[in-house]
C-alpha positions as CSV (number, residue, x, y, z in Angstrom):
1,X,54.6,-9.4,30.2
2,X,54.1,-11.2,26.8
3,X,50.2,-12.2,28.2
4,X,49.4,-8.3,29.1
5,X,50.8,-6.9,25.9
6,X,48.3,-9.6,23.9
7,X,45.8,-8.7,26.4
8,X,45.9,-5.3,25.9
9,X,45.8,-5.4,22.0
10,X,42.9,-7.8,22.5
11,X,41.0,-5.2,23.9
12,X,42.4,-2.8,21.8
13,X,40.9,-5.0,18.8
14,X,37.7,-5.2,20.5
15,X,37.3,-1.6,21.1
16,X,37.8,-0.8,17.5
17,X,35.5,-3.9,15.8
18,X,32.7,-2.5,18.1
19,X,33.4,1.2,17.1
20,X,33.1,0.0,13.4
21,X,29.8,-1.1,14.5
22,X,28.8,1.3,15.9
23,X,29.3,3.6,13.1
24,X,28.4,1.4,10.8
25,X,24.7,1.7,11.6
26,X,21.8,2.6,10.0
27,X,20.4,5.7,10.6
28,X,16.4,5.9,11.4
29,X,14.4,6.3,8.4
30,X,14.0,10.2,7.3
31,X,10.9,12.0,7.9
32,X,10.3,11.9,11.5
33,X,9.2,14.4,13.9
34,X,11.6,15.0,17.5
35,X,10.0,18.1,18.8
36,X,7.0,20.0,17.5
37,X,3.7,19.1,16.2
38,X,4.1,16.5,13.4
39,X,2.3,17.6,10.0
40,X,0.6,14.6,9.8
41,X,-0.2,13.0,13.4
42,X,-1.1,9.5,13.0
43,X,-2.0,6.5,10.5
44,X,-4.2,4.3,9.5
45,X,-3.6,0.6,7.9
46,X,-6.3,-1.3,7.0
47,X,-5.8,-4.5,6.1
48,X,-6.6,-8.0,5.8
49,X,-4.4,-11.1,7.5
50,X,-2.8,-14.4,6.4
51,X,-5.5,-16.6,8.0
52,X,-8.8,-14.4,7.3
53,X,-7.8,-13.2,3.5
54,X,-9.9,-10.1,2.6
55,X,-11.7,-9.5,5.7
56,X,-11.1,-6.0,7.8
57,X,-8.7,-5.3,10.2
58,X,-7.1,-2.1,11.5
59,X,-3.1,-1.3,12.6
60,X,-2.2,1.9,13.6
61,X,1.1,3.8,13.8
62,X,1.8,7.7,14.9
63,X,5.4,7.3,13.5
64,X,4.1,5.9,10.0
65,X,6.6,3.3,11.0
66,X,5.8,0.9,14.1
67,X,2.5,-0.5,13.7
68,X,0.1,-1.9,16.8
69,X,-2.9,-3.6,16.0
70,X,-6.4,-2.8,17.2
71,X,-9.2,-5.1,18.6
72,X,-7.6,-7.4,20.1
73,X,-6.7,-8.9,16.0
74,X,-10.0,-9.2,15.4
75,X,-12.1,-8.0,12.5
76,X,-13.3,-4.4,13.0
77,X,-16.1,-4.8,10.7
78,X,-18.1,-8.4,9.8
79,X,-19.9,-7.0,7.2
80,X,-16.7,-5.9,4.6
81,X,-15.3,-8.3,2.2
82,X,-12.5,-6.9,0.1
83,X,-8.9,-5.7,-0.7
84,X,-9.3,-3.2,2.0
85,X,-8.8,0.5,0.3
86,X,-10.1,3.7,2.1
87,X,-10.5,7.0,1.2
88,X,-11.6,10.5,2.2
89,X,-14.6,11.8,-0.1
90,X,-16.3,15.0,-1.2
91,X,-18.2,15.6,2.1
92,X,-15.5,14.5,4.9
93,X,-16.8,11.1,5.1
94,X,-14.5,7.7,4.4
95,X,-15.6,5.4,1.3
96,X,-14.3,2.0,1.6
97,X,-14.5,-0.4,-1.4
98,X,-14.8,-4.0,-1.8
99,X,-15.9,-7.1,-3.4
100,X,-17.0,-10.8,-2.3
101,X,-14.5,-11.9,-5.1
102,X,-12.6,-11.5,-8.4
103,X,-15.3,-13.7,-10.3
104,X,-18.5,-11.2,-8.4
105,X,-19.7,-8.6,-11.0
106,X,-20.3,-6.4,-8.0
107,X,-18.5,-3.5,-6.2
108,X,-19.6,-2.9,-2.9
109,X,-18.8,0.5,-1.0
110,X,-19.2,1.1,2.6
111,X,-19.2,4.7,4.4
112,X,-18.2,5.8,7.5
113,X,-18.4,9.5,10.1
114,X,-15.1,7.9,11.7
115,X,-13.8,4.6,10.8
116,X,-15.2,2.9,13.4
117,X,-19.0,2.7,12.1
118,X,-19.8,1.2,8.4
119,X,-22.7,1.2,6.7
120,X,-23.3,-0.1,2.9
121,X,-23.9,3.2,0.5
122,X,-23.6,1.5,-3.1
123,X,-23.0,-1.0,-5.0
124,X,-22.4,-0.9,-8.5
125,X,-21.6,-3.4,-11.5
126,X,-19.7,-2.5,-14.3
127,X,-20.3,-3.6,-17.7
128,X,-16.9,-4.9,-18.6
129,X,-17.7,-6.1,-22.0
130,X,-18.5,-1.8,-22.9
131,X,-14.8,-1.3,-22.4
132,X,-13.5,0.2,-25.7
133,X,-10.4,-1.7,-27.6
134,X,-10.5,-4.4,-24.8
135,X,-12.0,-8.0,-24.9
136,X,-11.9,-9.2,-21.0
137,X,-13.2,-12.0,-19.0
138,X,-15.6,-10.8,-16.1
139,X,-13.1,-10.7,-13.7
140,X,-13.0,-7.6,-11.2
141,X,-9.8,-7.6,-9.1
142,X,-9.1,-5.2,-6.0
143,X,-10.9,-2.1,-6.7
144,X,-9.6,1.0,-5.0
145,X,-10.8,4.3,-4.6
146,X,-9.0,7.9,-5.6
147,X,-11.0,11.5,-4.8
148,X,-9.6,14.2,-7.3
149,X,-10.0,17.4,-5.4
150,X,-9.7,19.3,-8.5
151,X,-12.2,17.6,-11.1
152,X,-14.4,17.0,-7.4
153,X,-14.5,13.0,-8.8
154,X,-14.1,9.9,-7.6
155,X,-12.4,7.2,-9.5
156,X,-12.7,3.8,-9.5
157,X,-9.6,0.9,-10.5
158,X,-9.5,-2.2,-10.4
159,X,-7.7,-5.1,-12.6
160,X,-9.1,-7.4,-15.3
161,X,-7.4,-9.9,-17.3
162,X,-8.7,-10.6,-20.8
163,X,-6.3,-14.4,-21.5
164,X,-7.5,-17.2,-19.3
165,X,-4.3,-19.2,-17.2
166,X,-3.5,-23.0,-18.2
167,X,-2.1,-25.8,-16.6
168,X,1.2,-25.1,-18.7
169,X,0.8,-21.2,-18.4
170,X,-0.9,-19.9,-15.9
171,X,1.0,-16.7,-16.3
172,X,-0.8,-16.0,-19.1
173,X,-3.9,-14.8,-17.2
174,X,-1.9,-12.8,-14.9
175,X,0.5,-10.9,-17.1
176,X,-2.7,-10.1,-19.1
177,X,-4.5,-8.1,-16.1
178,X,-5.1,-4.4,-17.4
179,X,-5.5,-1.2,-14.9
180,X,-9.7,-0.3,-15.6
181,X,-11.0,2.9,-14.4
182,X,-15.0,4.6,-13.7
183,X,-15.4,8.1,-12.5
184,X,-18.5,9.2,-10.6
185,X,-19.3,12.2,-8.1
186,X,-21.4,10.8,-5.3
187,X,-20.2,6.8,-5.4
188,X,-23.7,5.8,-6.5
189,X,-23.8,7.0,-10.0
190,X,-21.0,6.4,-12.4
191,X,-20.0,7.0,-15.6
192,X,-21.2,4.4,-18.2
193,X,-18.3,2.6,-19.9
194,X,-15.2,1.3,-18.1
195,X,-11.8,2.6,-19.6
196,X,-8.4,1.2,-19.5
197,X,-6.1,4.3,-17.7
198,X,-2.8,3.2,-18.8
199,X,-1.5,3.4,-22.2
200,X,1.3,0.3,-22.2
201,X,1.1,-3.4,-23.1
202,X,2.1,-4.6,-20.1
203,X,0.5,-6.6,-16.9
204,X,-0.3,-4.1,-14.1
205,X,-2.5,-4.8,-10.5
206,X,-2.8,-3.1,-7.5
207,X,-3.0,0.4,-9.0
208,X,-3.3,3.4,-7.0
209,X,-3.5,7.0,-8.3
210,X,-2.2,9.9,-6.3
211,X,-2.0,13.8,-7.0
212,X,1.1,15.7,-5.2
213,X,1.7,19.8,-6.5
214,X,0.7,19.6,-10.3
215,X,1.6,16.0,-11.1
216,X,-0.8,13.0,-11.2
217,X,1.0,9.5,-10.1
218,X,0.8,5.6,-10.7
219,X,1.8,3.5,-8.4
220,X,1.6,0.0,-10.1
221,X,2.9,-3.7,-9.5
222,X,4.0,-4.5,-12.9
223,X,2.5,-7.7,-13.4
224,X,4.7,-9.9,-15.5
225,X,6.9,-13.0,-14.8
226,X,10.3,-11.3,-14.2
227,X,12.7,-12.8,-17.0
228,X,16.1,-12.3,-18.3
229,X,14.2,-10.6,-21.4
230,X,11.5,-8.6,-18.6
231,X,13.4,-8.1,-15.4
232,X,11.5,-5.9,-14.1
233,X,8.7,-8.5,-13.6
234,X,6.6,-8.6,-10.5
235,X,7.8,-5.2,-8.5
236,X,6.8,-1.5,-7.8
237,X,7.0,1.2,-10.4
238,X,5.9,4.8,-10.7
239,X,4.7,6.4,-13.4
240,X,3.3,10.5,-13.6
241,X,1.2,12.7,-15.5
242,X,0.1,16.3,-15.7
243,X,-3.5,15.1,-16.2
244,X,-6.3,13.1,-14.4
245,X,-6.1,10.5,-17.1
246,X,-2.7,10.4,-18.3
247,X,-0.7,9.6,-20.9
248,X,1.1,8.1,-18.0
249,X,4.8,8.3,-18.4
250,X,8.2,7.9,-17.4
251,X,8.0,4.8,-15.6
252,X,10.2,3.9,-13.5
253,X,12.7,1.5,-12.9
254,X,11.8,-1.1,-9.6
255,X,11.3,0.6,-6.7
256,X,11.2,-2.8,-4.9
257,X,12.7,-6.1,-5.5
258,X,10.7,-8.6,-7.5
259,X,7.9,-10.7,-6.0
260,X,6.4,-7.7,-4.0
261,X,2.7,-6.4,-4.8
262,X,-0.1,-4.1,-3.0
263,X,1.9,-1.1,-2.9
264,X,0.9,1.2,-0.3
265,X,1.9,5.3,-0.3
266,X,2.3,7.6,2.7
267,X,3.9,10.8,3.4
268,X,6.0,11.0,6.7
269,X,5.1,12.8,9.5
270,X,7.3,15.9,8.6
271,X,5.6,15.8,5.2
272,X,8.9,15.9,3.6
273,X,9.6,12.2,2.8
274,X,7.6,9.4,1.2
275,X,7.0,6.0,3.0
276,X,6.3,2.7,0.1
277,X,5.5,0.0,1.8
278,X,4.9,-3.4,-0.3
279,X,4.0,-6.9,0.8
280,X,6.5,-9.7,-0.5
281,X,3.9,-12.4,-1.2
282,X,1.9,-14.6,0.4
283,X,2.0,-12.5,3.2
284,X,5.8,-13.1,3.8
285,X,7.0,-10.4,4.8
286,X,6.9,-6.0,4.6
287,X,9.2,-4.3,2.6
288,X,10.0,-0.4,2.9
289,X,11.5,2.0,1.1
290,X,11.9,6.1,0.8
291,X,12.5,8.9,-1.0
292,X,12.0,12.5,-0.8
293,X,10.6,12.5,-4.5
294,X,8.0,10.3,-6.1
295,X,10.4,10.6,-9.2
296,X,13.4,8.9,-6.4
297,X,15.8,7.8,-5.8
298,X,14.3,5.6,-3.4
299,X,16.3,3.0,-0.6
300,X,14.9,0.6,1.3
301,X,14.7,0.5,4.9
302,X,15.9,-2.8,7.5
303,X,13.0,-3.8,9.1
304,X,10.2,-6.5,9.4
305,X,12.9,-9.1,10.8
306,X,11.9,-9.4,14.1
307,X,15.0,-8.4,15.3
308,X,14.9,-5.0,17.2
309,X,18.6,-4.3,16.4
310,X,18.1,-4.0,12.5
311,X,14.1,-3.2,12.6
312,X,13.6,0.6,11.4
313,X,10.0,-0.5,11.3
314,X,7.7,-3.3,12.3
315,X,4.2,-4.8,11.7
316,X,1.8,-6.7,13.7
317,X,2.6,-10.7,12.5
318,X,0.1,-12.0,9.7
319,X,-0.8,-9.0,8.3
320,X,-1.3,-8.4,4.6
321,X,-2.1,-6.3,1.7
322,X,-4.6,-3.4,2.2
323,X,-4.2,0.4,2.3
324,X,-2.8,2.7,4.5
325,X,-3.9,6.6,5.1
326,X,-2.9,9.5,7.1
327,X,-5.8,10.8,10.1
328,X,-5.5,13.1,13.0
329,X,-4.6,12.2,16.4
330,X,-7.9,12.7,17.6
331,X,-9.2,10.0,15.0
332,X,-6.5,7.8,16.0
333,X,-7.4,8.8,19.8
334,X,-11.1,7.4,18.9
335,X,-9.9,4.2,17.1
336,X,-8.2,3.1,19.8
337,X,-10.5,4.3,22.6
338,X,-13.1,2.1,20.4
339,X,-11.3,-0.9,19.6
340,X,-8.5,-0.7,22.0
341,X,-4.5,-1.6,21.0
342,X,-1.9,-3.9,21.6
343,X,0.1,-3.8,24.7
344,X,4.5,-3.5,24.6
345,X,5.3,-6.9,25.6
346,X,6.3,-6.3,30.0
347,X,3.2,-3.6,29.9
C-alpha cells in the first residue's frame, strides 16, 4: 500500500514539474503571420562566412526568422569583395557596396535587376584628408549604403579611425573610428567632402541609417572597450532624428550584450515588430532581439543554440556579418530557383 501511495505522488510530482514546463515556455517571437498574406513575404541575408571573410553569400528566410542558405554555401558572386550591404535605389535596381580592404582608398558598387546578376557601376575614392574638424588615417571601413526617398539621395558610411593601435593599446585605433558620410544621386557622382554624421565623442562602426514615419535612425555598435567607467562598450545602440543629417539623439542604452557588432534591422512579416539581429564576434554566434518601437524596449529572443527546443530562430553554421533586406516572394521564388536552397535534414 505504502509503495502505491509513493507511486502515485511520484507521478503526481511528475505531472506537475512537466506542467511547470510546459508553461514556462517561451512564446514564438512577435510579428509573424498564421493566416493571410504577410506584409512583407520574404528576406534576404547577404553575408559573408567564417572561412571566406568578405566574400558574397546569400541565406534566405520567409519568416525573417529561420534562415536556409543558397548555392549549395557557395559564393553567389566571385567578383564582390566587401562587408556585404544592399540596397534598393532610385530606379528599382539593388546597389551593393564594397571594398578590397580597410587600407584600399576605393569603394566599389555593384548593381543588379534581381540579385542574382552583378555588374560593377562605380567606384569612387574619397578624399578623407577634406573631412572638416577631423584628422584621419586612410582607412575606409564597411561602407554601407542608405536611399532617402524624401531628399531622392543616396548616402554613403563607412568608419575611419584617426589614432593608430599599439602593441600596449591597440584599442586606441578602434575606440577612435568615427561614423563618415557622402551623399550622391546616381552612385557615380558624389558630393565632394566627406562629413562626420554623428555629433558625439565616442567610437562607433557598422552604422546604418534608417527612416520609419517622420524619424531618421542610427543604428550603431558603439565602439569602445566596455569598462566599469564605459559599460556600454562594444554593443547596439539607437539613436533618432527628425532630419537626414541629425543632431542625432537620445541614444540609447544597449540593445544587446557587449561584444556584439554588424547590426542588422528588419521589420517582421506583419510589419508590426522589429527584428535586430547582431553577430557576437568572431563569427560566434547570432543574437536577436525585438521590439515594437525603435525607441524599445527591446528583449532578446533564444535561439542560435542548435537546440530545436529553445531555438526561436536559426542560421545556416559559419555565417557572419552582412546585411539583411525585405523582397517579394516572387524575388525570393527567383533566388532560389537560380541558386537553389538547402534541404530539411530527412528531405
Amino acid at each position: 500500500m505504502i509503495n502505491r501511495k509513493l507511486f502515485g505522488a511520484t507521478l503526481l510530482f511528475v505531472a506537475l514539474l512537466f506542467s511547470g514546463i510546459a508553461f514556462g515556455q517561451q512564446p514564438d517571437p512577435p510579428g509573424q503571420v498564421k493566416n493571410g498574406k504577410p506584409v512583407h513575404e520574404a528576406y534576404l541575408f547577404a553575408h559573408m562566412t567564417h572561412a571566406d571573410y568578405g566574400r558574397l553569400y546569400y541565406s534566405v528566410s520567409l519568416d525573417g526568422l529561420h534562415w536556409k542558405q543558397l548555392n549549395s554555401g557557395k559564393r553567389v558572386f566571385e567578383g564582390y569583395k566587401g562587408h556585404p550591404d544592399i540596397c534598393k535605389g532610385h530606379d528599382g535596381r539593388y546597389y551593393i557596396a564594397g571594398n578590397e580592404s580597410d587600407a584600399s582608398p576605393d569603394i566599389n558598387i555593384w548593381v543588379s535587376e534581381d540579385l542574382v546578376e552583378w555588374k560593377k557601376h562605380s567606384t569612387y575614392t574619397p578624399d578623407l584628408k577634406k573631412t572638416p574638424n577631423y584628422k584621419p588615417l586612410q582607412r575606409i571601413g564597411a561602407p554601407k549604403l542608405y536611399y532617402d526617398q524624401p531628399s531622392a539621395q543616396y548616402v554613403m558610411t563607412w568608419h575611419t579611425p584617426h589614432k593608430e593601435g599599439t602593441k600596449k593599446d591597440p584599442e586606441r585605433y578602434w575606440a577612435s573610428q568615427r561614423t563618415l558620410y557622402v551623399t550622391s544621386k546616381d552612385l557615380v557622382n558624389f558630393s565632394d567632402t566627406p562629413q562626420k554624421l554623428l555629433p558625439w565623442d565616442m567610437g562607433t562602426i557598422d552604422v546604418s541609417i534608417r527612416k520609419i514615419g517622420e524619424k531618421y535612425y542610427t543604428i550603431i555598435k558603439d565602439e569602445a572597450y566596455p569598462t566599469l567607467d564605459w559599460p556600454t562598450g562594444k554593443t547596439i545602440r539607437i539613436a533618432s532624428s527628425d532630419n537626414l543629417f541629425g543632431p542625432y539623439e537620445h541614444l540609447s542604452d544597449p540593445i544587446s550584450p557587449n561584444f556584439r557588432e554588424a547590426p542588422m534591422l528588419i521589420p517582421s512579416p506583419d510589419g508590426k515588430v522589429w527584428y535586430l539581429y547582431y553577430e557576437q564576434y568572431p563569427g560566434v554566434s547570432y543574437g536577436l532581439s525585438v521590439s515594437s518601437k525603435l525607441e524599445g524596449p527591446w528583449h532578446q529572443i533564444s535561439g542560435y543554440t542548435f537546440f530545436a527546443d529553445w531555438d526561436k530562430y536559426s542560421f545556416p553554421s559559419k555565417v557572419r556579418h552582412g546585411c539583411m533586406i525585405t523582397i517579394s516572394k516572387a524575388e525570393y521564388d527567383k533566388l532560389v530557383n537560380a541558386f537553389g536552397i538547402e534541404k530539411e535534414e530527412g528531405m
